[in-house]
Structure formats: structure tokens, C-alpha cells
C-alpha positions, -999 to +999 in steps of 0.1 A: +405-771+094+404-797+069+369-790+062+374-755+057+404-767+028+378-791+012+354-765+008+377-738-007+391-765-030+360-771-037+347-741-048+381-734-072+372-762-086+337-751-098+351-718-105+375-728-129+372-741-164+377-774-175+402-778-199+388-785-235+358-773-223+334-752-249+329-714-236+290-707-229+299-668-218+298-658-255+266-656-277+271-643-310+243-620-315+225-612-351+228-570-356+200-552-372+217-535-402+199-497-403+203-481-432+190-439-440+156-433-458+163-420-493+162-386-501+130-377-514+128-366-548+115-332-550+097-317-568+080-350-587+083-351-623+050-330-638+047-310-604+057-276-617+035-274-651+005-292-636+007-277-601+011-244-614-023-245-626-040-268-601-041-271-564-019-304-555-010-323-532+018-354-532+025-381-504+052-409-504+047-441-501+065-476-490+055-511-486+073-538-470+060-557-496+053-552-533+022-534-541+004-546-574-013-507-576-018-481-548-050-460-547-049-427-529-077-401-518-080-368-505-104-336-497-097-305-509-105-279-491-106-242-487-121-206-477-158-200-491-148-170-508-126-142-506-152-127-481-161-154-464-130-173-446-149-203-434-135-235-448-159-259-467-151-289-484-151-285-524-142-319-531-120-350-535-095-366-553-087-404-564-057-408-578-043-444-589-005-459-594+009-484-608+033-514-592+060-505-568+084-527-555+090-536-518+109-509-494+109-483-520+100-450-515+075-437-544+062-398-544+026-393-555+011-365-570-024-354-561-036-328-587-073-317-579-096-299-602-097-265-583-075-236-597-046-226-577-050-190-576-080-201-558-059-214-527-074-245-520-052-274-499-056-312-503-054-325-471-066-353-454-044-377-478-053-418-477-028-438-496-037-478-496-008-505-509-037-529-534-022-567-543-051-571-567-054-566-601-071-532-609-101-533-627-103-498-641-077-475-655-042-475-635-025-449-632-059-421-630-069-394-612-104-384-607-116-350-587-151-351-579-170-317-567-187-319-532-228-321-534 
């Protein structure tokens, strides 16, 4: 019997607390504070007069870091003729930005060289975040016709 009363006392004692004792159950834990993308803007500023003559394209882009100049291409593409449905490639576009600062949200315009009525889409859209210093003309856009 007195056994069995040393081991129950024994394990209330390493059960409870000691008094003054620091708590170890509680970890304060670091939250991740998630905040919305922005809305984008829509249309970007020149789309309407420029687009309305030119097949276009735009992408958005964001860095975790700042990018010195961003340099984005593209193919445009589109049916042969009227007649003829099958898509060909007529070009591509290389357009260049300026600086944008880290974990903002920037909207590119792609204008190629094709006229709209003409239907062509720009598609296949590369955007690269540069931390050099440009060595041509930032911001450009240059559409080159396929060979």
C-alpha cells in the first residue's frame, strides 16, 4: 500500500507546476500578414488611341525586388488571310520599361506593328525584371516582321 501512495504522489508531483515556474506550453508565433493584390488598372493610359489602331497586347508585372528596367517580348500572330484560317507567325514585339519598385504591380502595353482590323493576337508574352543599366533606349518598343 505505501508503495502504491508513493507512486501517485509521485506522479502529482510531476504533474503539477512548480510555483514561480516560467510556462513552456505557450509559443508566441510570428503571423504572416496577407494583404489583396491591387486592382489592376484598366485600360493602361495610351491603350485606347494606340490600340485602336494596332493589335496590342499588355501584361503586369511584380518584383520582389526593384527592377532597374524590364524588357518584354511577344509573337504576334494570326490567320493567313481572310481565305486562308491557318495561323502563321507575322512577327514579334520588344518592348522596354523603365524602373519599378519592389511588390508593385506595373501594366505593360505591347503595341505591335500589324493593323487591328487585321485581327492579329500577341501572345506568347515574356516579361524579364533587368538590375542592369540599359544600354539602348528605355522605355521602346520595337516590332520586327517574321522572315
Amino acid at each position: 500500500m505505501t508503495k502504491k501512495v508513493i507512486a501517485v504522489l509521485l506522479a502529482l508531483l510531476v504533474c503539477m507546476p512548480v510555483a514561480g515556474a516560467a510556462s513552456t506550453t505557450s509559443v508566441a508565433k510570428a503571423k504572416a500578414k496577407i494583404t489583396p493584390s491591387p486592382s489592376p488598372v484598366w485600360p493602361p493610359k495610351g491603350f485606347i488611341t494606340v490600340c485602336e489602331k494596332y493589335s496590342c497586347g499588355a501584361v503586369q508585372v511584380a518584383s520582389v525586388t526593384a527592377c532597374t528596367w524590364w524588357v518584354v517580348t511577344a509573337n504576334v500572330k494570326g490567320a493567313t488571310s481572310p481565305e486562308d484560317k491557318t495561323i502563321k507567325l507575322f512577327g514579334t514585339v520588344r518592348t522596354t520599361i523603365g524602373k519599378t519598385w519592389s511588390k508593385k504591380y506595373t501594366t505593360i502595353l505591347i503595341v505591335s506593328g500589324e493593323p487591328i482590323e487585321l485581327g492579329h493576337a500577341v501572345s506568347n508574352i515574356k516579361a524579364v525584371c533587368r538590375k542592369d543599366v540599359p544600354v539602348e533606349t528605355v522605355p521602346s518598343t520595337t516590332y520586327t516582321l517574321a522572315p
